[in-house]
SEKOLMAR-928343 format. One line per 5 residues: number of its first residue (from 1); for each residue x, y, z of C-alpha. Coordinates in steps of 0.25 Angstrom, whole numbers, plus 5000, padded with zeros to 4 digits. Example, Ala and Ser with C-alpha at 12.3 -4.5 7.8 and 13.67 -1.06 7.14 Angstrom:
SEKOLMAR-928343
1> 5049:4982:5031 | 5055:4996:5029
end
This chain:
SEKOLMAR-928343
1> 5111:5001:5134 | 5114:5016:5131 | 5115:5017:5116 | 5114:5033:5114 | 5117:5042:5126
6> 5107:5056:5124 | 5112:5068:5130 | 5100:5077:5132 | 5087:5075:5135 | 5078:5086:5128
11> 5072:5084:5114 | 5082:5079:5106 | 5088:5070:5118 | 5075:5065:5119 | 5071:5063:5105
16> 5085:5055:5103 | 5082:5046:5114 | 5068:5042:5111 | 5072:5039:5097 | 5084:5031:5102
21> 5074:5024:5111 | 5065:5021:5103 | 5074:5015:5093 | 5079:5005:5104 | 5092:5012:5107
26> 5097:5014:5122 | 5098:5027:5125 | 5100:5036:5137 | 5096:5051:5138 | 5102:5060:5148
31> 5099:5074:5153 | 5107:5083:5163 | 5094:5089:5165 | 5087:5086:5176 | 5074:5087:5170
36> 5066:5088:5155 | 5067:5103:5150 | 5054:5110:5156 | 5054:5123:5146 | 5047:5123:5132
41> 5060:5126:5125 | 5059:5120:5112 | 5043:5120:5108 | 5040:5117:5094 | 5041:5103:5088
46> 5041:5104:5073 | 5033:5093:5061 | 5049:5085:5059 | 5049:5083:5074 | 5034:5078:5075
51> 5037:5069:5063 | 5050:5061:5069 | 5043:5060:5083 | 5032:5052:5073 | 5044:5042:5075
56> 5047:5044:5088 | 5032:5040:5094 | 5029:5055:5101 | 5024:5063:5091 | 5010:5063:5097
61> 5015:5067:5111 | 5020:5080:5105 | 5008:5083:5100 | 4998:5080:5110 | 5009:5089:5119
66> 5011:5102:5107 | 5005:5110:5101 | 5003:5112:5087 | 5007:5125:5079 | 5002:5126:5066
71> 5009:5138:5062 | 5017:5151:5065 | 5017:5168:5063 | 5025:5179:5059 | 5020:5190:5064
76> 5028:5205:5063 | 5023:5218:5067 | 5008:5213:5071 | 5007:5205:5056 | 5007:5191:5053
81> 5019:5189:5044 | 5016:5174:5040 | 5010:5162:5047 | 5018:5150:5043 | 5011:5138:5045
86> 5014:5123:5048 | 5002:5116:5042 | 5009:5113:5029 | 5022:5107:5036 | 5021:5093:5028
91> 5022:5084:5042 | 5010:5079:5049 | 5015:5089:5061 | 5013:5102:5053 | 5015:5111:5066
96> 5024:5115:5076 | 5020:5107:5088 | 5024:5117:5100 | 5030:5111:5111 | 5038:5113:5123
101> 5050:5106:5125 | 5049:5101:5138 | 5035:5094:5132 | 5045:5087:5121 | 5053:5083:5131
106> 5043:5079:5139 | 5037:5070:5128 | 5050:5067:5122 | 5053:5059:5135 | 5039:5053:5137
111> 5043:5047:5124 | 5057:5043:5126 | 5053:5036:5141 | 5043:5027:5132 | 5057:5019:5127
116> 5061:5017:5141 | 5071:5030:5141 | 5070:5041:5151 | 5081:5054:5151 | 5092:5053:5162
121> 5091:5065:5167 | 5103:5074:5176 | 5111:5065:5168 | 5123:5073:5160 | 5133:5070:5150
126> 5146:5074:5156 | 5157:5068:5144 | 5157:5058:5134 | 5170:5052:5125 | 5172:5042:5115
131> 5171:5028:5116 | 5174:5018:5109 | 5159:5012:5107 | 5153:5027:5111 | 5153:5037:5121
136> 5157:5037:5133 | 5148:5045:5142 | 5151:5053:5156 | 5136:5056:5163 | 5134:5064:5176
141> 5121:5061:5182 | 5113:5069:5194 | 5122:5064:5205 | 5135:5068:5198 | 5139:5054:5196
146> 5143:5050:5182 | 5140:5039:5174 | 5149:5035:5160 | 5141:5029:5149 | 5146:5025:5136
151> 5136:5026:5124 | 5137:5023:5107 | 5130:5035:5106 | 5129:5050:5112 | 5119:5060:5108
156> 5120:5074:5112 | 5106:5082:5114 | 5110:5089:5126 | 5108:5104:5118 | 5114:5116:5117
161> 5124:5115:5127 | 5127:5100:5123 | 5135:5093:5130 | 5138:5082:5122 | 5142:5092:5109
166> 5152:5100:5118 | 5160:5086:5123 | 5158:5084:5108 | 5168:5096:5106 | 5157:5102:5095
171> 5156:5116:5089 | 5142:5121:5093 | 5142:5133:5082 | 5133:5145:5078 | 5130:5155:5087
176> 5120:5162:5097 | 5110:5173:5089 | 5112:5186:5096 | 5097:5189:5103 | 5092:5185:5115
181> 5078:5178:5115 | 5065:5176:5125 | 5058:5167:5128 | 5045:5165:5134 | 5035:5154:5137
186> 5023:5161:5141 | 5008:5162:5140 | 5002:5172:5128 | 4988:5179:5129 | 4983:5188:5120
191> 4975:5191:5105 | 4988:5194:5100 | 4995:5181:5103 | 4998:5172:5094 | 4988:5159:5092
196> 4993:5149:5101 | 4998:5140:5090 | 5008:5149:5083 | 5020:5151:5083 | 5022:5167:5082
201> 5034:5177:5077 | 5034:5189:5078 | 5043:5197:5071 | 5048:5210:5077 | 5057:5220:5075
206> 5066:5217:5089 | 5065:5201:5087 | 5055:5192:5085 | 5044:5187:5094 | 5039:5171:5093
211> 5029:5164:5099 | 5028:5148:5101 | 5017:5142:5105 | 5017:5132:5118 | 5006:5121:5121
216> 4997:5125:5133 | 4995:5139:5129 | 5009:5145:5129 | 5018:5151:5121 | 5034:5153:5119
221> 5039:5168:5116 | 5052:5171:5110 | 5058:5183:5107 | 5070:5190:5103 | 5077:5200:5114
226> 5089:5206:5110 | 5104:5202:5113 | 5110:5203:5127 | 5124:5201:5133 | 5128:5188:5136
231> 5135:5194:5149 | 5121:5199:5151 | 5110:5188:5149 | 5096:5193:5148 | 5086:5192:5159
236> 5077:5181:5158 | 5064:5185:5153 | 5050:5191:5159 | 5037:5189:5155 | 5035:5204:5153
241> 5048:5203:5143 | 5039:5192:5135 | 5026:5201:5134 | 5036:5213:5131 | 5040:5207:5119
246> 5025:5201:5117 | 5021:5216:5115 | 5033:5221:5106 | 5034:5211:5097 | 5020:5205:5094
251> 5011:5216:5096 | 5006:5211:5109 | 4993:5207:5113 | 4996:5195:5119 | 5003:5193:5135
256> 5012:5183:5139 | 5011:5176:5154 | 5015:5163:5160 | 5029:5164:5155 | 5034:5149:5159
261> 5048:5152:5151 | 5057:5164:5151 | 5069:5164:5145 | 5079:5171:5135 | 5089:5162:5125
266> 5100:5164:5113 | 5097:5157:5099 | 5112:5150:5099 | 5112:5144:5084 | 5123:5130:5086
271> 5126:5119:5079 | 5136:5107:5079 | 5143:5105:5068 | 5141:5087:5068 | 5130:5081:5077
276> 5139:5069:5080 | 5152:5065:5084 | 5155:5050:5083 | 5146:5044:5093 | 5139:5057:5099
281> 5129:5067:5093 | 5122:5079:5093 | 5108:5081:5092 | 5098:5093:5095 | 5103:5107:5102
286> 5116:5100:5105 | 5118:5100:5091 | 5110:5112:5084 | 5105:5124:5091 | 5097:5136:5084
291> 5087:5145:5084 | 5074:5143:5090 | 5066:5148:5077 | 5058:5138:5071 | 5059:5129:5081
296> 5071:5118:5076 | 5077:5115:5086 | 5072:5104:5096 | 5064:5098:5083 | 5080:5099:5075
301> 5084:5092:5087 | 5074:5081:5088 | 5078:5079:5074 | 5093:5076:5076 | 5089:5066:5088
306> 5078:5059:5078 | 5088:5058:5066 | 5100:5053:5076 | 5091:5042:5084 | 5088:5033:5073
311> 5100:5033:5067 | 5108:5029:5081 | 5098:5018:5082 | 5101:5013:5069 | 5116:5011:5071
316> 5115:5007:5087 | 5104:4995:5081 | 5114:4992:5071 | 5103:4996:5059 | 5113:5006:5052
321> 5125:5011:5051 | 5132:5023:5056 | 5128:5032:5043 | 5116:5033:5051 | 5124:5041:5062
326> 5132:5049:5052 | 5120:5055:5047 | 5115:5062:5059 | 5124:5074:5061 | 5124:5078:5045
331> 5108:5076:5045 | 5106:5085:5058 | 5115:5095:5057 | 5110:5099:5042 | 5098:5100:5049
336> 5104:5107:5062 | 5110:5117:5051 | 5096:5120:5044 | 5088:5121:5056 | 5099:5131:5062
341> 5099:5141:5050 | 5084:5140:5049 | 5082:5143:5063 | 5094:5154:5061 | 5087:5161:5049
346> 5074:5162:5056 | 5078:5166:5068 | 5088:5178:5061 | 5074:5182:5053 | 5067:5185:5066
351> 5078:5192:5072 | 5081:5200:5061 | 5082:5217:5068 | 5084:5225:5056 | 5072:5231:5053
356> 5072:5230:5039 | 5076:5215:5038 | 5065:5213:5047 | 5054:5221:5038 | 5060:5212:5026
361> 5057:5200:5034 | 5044:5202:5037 | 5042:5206:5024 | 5047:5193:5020 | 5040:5185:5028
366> 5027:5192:5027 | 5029:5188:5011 | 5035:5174:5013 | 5027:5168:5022 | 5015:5172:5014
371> 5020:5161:5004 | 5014:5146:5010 | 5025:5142:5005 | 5035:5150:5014 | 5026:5147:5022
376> 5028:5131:5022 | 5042:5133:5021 | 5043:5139:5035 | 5036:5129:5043 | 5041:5116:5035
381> 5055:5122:5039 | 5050:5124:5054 | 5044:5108:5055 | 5058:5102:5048 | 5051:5092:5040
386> 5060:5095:5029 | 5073:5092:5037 | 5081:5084:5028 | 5096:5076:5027 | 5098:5077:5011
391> 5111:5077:5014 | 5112:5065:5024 | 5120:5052:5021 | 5108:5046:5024 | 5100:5053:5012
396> 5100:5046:4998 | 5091:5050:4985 | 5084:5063:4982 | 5074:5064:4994 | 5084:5059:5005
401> 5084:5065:5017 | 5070:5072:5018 | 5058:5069:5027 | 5050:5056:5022 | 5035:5063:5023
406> 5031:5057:5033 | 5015:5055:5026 | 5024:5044:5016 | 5027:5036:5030 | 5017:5024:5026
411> 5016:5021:5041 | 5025:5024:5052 | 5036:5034:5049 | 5051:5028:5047 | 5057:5027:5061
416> 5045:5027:5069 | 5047:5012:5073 | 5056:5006:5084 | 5068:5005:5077 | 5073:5013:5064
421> 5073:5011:5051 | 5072:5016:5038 | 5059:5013:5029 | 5060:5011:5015 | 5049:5016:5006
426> 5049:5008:4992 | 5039:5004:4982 | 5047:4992:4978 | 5042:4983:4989 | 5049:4970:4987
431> 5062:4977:4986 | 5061:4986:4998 | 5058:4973:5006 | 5070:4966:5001 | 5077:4981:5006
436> 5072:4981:5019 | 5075:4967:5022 | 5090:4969:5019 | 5090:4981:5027 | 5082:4979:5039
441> 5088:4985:5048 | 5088:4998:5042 | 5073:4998:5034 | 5061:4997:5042 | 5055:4982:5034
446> 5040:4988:5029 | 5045:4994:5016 | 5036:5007:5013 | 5029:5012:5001 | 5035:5026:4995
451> 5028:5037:4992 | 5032:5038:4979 | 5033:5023:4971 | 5047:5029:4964 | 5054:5031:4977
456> 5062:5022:4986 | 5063:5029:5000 | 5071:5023:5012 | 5065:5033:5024 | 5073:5034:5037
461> 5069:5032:5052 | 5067:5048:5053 | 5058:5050:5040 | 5070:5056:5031 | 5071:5049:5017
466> 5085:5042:5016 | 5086:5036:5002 | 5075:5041:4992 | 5078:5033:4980 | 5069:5029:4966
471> 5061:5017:4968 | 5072:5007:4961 | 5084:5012:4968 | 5085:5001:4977 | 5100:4999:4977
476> 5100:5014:4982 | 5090:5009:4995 | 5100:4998:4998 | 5113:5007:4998 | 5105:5015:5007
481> 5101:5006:5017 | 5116:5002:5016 | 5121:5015:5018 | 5114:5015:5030 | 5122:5004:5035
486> 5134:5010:5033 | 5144:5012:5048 | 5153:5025:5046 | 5162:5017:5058 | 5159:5025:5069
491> 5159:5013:5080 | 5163:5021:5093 | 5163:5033:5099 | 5169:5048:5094 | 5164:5058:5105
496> 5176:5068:5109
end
């Protein structure tokens, strides 16, 4: 039986299906690709990332299969301006772990083929409309022939140029940034290369020059390249344009070779204003789109399908109500929002051409990132480990809403089993028992110790504190747990 319908088969899609999977939802994930992307696109995977896939059971695929980047450099005018590191990110994974993309795919599907779900592939999503207990679906296979399904659920991941948000009728607002960029996987040799597990900017005055590191000895160059008609794209382009801009902006001393990937793009900066509508929703680019600085994207992505999944299991298994559901878009897009101005600001510092606001940012950052604590700050924003839904309906009490650190666990991490639920973390033992047992189908049964004797803690299936509440506030843990058994009525369909 087909629970959920994914449109989409790249990270997100993937990630969303696995999850679904492994939840014991019946899910189908189609593709009107032909095959698995085979580019590097999206390479970094950041600490909140490697964290959830601690739940997920593939954490240590990804790391036998990246490579880790403990750090990153500023670099203007042959001086190093500051070299922010990622030692002192407070996760277990405190680095970047550089991957390509078509190796998380890759991974990503091993992982979801273990639950007995493989990606239809050359299967697209023509239409959908409302029904009364879902959607129903209109699918063009290979052949042309078409097929109708009708699902509860549908879950657009199918990107940028979604089709499931345009039938949908959804703005996509924000805008493209004016430049044109390159980019470049290619080969570096040289003294003056960067070491080969750093990520490197160089800040100059006709744009900026980065280098990301790539497992088996590669690296990826971007770069900056001015602005060109739309009525007449840029060529693609050549190696010799990569070394070009090698030797202008960095000082040179290194040669690029063995380009595998040549291409220019647009930054576009987009976002829906809701990631659902009735019984369909939004996750990953189809959702959000924004500048690559940083590296947010796939990992904000990932993050919309791991909050969704176990939220949809819970309502289709009949564990919660549909509170659960509404959550999702107001949780996401907060964070859609944040990771798009960040990603904006950064990006805006780089570019920046006149050339006394570019002195004063160099002097800023040559002062700034002198200060650990700037320092810190940099890379704990990069590794989203402080991602939080304060404002969620699903946050109650002082600390509601922030990542549970992971080290106060106490054996697996919340979500990590074969179907979710919330833990509750209480000293009181004999009256977290009797809690759990009127409520078992939203607590996991082994009550856990808290950190701090004084606190009453109810953790949810994705590491986020729920209800943080004083030791004795037991009547605020039931109205919690009963919350979360609240329906908002939503029983069929309301695509357009």
């Amino acid at each position: 039986m087909t629970d959920v319908l994914i449109v989409g088969a790249g990270p997100v899609g993937l990630t969303m299906a696995a999850e679904l999977a492994r939840y014991g939802v019946g899910v189908r994930l189609i593709d009107r690709a032909p095959h698995a992307t085979e580019t590097s696109k999206a390479l970094v995977v950041w600490s909140r990332t490697l964290e959830l896939t601690d739940r997920m059971g593939c954490t240590q695929a990804f790391l036998k299969a990246g490579l880790r980047a403990p750090g990153a450099s500023i670099r203007s005018a042959g001086k190093v301006l500051g070299n922010p590191r990622f030692d002192d990110i407070a996760s277990t994974y405190n680095f970047a772990l550089m991957i390509p993309q078509r190796d998380t795919e890759r991974l990503l599907a091993e992982h979801l083929l273990s639950f007995g779900v493989e990606v239809e592939r050359q299967v697209e999503l023509v239409d959908f409309t409302e029904a009364v207990d879902g959607v129903e679906v209109r699918l063009r296979h290979a052949d042309g022939s078409e097929e109708r399904v009708r699902t509860p659920w549908l879950i657009g991941c199918d990107g940028a140029h979604s089709t499931v948000r345009h039938r949908l009728g959804l703005a996509f607002e924000g805008s493209a940034q004016g430049d044109d960029w390159l980019l470049a996987d290619v080969r570096l040799d040289g003294s003056g290369a960067p070491p080969p597990d750093e990520i490197a900017t160089y800040l100059h005055r006709d744009g900026p020059f980065v280098i990301f590191p790539i497992p088996g000895g590669r690296a990826r160059v971007v770069a900056t390249v001015g602005k060109t008609d739309a009525a007449h794209p840029r060529p693609d382009p050549t190696l010799t344009d990569v070394q070009a801009l090698i030797d202008q902006r960095t000082g040179g001393n290194f040669r690029a070779s063995d380009p595998v990937w040549l291409t220019h793009f647009r930054i576009n900066e987009r976002k829906v204003a809701e990631y659902r509508r009735g019984c369909v929703f939004l996750a990953g680019d189809a959702a959000h789109i924004h500048s690559p600085a940083g590296g947010q994207g796939m990992n904000t992505g990932m993050q919309d399908a791991v909050n969704l999944a176990w939220k949809l299991a819970m309502v289709l298994h009949g564990q919660a109500g549909e509170i659960l559901l509404d959550s999702y878009s107001p949780e996401r897009s907060a964070v859609g929002d944040l990771v798009l101005r960040n990603a904006g600001r950064l990006t805006d510092m780089a570019t920046l051409t006149n050339p006394a606001a570019q002195a004063a940012r160099n002097l800023a950052l040559r002062v700034l990132l002198g200060f650990h604590a700037v320092r810190d700050r940099m890379a704990t924003q990069m590794s989203e480990i402080e991602i939080a839904y304060a404002g969620s309906p699903l946050s109650k009490g002082r600390e509601a809403g922030s990542r549970w650190d992971p080290e106060s666990y106490e054996g697996m991490p919340p979500g990590a089993g074969g179907e979710p639920r919330f833990v509750l973390y209480a000293a009181d033992a004999a009256r977290g028992s009797a809690l759990t047992g009127r409520f078992p189908d939203l607590l996991e049964p082994r009550l856990r110790s808290p950190p701090d004797a004084s606190g009453l803690f109810i953790i949810r299936p994705d590491g986020y504190v729920g209800l943080s509440a004083d030791e004795a506030d037991w009547d605020d843990a039931e109205r919690y747990l009963r919350l979360l058994t609240q329906s908002d009525g939503h029983t069929g369909g309301h695509a357009s």
